[in-house]
MIDOSE-1310 file (N, C-alpha, C; in nm, 2 decimals, decimal comma, always signed):
residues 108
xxxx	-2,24/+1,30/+0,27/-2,24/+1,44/+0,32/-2,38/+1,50/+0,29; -2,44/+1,58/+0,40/-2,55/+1,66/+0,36/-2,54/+1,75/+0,28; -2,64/+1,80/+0,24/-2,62/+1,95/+0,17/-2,63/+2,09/+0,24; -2,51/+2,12/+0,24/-2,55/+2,28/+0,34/-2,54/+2,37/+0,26
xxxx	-2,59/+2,50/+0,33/-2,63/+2,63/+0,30/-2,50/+2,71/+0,30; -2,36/+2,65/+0,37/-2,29/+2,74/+0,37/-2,17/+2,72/+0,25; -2,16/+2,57/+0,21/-2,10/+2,52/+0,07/-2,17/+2,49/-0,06; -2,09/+2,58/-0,18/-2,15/+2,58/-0,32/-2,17/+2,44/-0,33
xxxx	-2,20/+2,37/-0,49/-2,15/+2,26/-0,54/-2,02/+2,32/-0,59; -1,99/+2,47/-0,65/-1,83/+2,47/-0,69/-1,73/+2,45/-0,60; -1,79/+2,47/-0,49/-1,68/+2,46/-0,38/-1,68/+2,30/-0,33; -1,76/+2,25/-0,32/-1,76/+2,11/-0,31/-1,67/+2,01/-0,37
xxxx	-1,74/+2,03/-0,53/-1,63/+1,94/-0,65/-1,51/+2,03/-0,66; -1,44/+2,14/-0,61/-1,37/+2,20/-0,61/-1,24/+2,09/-0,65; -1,16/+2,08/-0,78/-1,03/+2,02/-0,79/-1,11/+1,86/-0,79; -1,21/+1,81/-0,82/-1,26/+1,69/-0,86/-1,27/+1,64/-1,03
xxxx	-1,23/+1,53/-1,03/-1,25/+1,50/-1,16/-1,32/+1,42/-1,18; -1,40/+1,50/-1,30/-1,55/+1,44/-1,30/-1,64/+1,45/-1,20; -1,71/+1,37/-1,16/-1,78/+1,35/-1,05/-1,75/+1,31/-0,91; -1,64/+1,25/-0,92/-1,54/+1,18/-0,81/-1,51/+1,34/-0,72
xxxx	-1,57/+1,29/-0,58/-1,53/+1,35/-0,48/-1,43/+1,30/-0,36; -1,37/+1,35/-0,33/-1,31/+1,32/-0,16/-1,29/+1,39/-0,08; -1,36/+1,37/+0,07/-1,36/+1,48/+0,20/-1,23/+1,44/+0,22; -1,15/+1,38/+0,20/-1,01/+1,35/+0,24/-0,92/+1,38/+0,19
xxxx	-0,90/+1,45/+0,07/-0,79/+1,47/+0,00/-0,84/+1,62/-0,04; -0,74/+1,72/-0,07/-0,76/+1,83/-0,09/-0,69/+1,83/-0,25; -0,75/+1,93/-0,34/-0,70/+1,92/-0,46/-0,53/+1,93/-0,46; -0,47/+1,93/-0,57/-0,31/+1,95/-0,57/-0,25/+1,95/-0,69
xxxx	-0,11/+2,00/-0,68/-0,07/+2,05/-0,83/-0,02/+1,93/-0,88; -0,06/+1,92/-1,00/+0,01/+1,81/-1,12/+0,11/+1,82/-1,23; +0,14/+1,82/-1,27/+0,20/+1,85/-1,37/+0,23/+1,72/-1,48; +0,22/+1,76/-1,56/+0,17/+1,65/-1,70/+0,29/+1,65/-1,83
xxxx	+0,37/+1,61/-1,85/+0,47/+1,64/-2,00/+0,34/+1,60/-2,14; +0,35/+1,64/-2,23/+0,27/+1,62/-2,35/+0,42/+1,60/-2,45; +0,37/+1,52/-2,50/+0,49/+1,50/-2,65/+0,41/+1,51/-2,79; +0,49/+1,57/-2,84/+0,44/+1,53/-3,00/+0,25/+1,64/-3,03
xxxx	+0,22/+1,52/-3,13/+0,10/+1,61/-3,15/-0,01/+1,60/-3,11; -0,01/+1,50/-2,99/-0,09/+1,47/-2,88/-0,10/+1,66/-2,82; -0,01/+1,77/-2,81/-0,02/+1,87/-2,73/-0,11/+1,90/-2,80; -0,11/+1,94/-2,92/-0,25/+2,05/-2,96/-0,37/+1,97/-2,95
xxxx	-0,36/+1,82/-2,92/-0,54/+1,78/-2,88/-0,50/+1,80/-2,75; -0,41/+1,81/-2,68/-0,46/+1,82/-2,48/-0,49/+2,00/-2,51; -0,45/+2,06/-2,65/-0,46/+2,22/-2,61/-0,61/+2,22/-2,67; -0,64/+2,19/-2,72/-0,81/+2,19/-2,79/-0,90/+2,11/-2,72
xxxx	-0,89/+1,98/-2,62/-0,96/+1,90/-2,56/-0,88/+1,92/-2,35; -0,91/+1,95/-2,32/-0,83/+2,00/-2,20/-0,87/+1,87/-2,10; -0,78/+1,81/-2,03/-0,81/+1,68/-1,95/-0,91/+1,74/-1,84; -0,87/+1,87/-1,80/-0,99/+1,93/-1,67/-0,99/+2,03/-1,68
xxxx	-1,02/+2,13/-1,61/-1,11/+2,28/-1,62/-0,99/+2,33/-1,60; -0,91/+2,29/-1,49/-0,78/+2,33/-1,41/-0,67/+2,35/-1,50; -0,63/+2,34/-1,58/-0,57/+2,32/-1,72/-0,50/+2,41/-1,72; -0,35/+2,46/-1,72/-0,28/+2,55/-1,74/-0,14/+2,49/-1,83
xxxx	-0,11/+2,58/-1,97/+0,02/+2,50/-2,04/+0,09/+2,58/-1,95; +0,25/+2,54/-1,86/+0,35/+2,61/-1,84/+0,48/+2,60/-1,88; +0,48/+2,54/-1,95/+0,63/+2,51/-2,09/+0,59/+2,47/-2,17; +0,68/+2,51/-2,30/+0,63/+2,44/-2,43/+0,74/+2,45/-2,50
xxxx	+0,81/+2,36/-2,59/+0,90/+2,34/-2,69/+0,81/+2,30/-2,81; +0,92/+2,28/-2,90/+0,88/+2,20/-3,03/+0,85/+2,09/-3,02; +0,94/+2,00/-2,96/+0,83/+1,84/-2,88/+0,78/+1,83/-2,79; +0,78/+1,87/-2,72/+0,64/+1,86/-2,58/+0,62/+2,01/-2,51
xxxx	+0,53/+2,00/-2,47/+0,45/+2,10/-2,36/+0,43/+2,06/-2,22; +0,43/+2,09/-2,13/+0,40/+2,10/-1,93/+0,28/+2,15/-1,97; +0,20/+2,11/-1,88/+0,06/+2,13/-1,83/+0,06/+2,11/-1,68; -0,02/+2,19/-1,64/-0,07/+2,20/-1,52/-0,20/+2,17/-1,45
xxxx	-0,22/+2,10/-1,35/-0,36/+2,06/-1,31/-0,38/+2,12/-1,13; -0,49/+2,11/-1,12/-0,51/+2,14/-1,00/-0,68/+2,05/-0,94; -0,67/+1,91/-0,95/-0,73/+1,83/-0,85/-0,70/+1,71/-0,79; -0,79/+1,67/-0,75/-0,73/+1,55/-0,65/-0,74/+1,42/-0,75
xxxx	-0,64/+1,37/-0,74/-0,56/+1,26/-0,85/-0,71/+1,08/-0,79; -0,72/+1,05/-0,87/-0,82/+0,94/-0,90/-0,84/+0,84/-0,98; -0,91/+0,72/-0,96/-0,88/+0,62/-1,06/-0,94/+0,70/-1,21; -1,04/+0,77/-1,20/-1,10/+0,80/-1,33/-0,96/+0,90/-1,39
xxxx	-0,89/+0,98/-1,31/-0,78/+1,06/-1,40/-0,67/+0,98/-1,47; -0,63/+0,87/-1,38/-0,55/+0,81/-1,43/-0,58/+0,72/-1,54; -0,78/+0,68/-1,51/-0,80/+0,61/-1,68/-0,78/+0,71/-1,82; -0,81/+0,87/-1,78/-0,80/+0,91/-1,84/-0,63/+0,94/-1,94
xxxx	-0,57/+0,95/-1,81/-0,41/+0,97/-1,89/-0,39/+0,84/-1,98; -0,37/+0,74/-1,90/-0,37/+0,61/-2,02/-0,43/+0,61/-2,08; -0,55/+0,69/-2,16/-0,57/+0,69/-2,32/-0,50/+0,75/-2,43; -0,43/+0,80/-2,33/-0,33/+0,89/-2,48/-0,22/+0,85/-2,44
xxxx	-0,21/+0,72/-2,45/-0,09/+0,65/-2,40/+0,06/+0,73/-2,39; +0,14/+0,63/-2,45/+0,28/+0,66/-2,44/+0,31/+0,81/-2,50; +0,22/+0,90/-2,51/+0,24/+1,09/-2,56/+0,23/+1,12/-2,44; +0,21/+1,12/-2,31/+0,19/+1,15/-2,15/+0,27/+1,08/-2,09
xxxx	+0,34/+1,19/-1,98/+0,42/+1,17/-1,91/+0,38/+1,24/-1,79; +0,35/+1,19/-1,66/+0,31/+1,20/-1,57/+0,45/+1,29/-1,45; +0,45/+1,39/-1,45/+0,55/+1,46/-1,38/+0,60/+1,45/-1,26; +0,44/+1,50/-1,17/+0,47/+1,52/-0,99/+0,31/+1,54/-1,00
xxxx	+0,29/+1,52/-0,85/+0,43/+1,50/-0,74/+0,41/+1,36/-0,75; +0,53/+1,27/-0,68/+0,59/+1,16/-0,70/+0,54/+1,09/-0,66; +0,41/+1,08/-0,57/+0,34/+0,94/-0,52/+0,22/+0,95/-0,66; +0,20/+1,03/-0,73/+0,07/+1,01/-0,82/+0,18/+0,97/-0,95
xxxx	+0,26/+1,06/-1,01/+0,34/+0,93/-1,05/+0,41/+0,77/-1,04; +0,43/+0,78/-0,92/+0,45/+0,61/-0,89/+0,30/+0,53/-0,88; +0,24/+0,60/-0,85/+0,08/+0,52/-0,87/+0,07/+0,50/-1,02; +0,06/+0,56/-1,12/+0,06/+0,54/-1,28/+0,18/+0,40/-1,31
xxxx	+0,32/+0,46/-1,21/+0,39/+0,34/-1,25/+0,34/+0,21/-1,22; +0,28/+0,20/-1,13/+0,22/+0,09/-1,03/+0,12/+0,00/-1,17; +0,02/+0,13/-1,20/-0,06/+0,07/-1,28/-0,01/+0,00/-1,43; +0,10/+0,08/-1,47/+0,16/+0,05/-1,60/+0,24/-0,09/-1,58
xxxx	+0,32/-0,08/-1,47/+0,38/-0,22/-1,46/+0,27/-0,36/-1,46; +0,19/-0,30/-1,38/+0,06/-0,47/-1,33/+0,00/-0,45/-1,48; +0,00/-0,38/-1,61/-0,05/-0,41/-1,72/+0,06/-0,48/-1,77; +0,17/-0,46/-1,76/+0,29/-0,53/-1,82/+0,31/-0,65/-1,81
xxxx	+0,27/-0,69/-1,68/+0,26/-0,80/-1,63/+0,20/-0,93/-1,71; +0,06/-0,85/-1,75/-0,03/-0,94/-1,81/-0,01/-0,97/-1,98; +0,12/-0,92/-2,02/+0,11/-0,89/-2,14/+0,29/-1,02/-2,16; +0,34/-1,08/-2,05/+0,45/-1,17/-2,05/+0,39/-1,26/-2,06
């Protein structure tokens, strides 16, 4: 893509994570479960800018995202492994499952 005069770069990476762009996908809502004490590092280290807590208990908190879902997001959830729980919407959850099972795989 060129660079025009009539699009920021915020409007550009608008709902991108990281650096990862796509003219094909429009950002979209996520929602994330947090367990345990994993929430106060997602509340002090925020996975993206888009970051909103919208529930919270004593064991877990909801978080909210707003970009377009990518291999780099999903490396990022699998670092805080099994304390994340991948909510909606259901095809970016079944993609995480996708990837959690083909790890599974290699570990029989």
């Amino acid at each position: 893509m060129l660079p025009s005069k009539k699009i920021t770069a915020d409007e550009y990476f608008d709902g991108s994570f990281g650096v990862n762009h796509s003219d094909d996908q429009k950002p979209e809502r996520i929602l994330i479960k947090v367990y345990s004490t994993q929430v106060e590092y997602i509340r002090a280290l925020p996975i993206h800018e888009s970051q909103k807590e919208i529930e919270t208990t004593g064991e877990w908190s909801i978080f909210e995202y707003r970009l377009v879902p990518c291999y780099n997001f999903y490396q990022q959830l699998l670092w805080h492994r099994e304390k994340i729980e991948l909510l909606e919407p259901m095809y970016v959850r079944d993609e995480m499952k996708k990837v959690i099972e083909t790890m599974i795989a290699k570990y029989k």
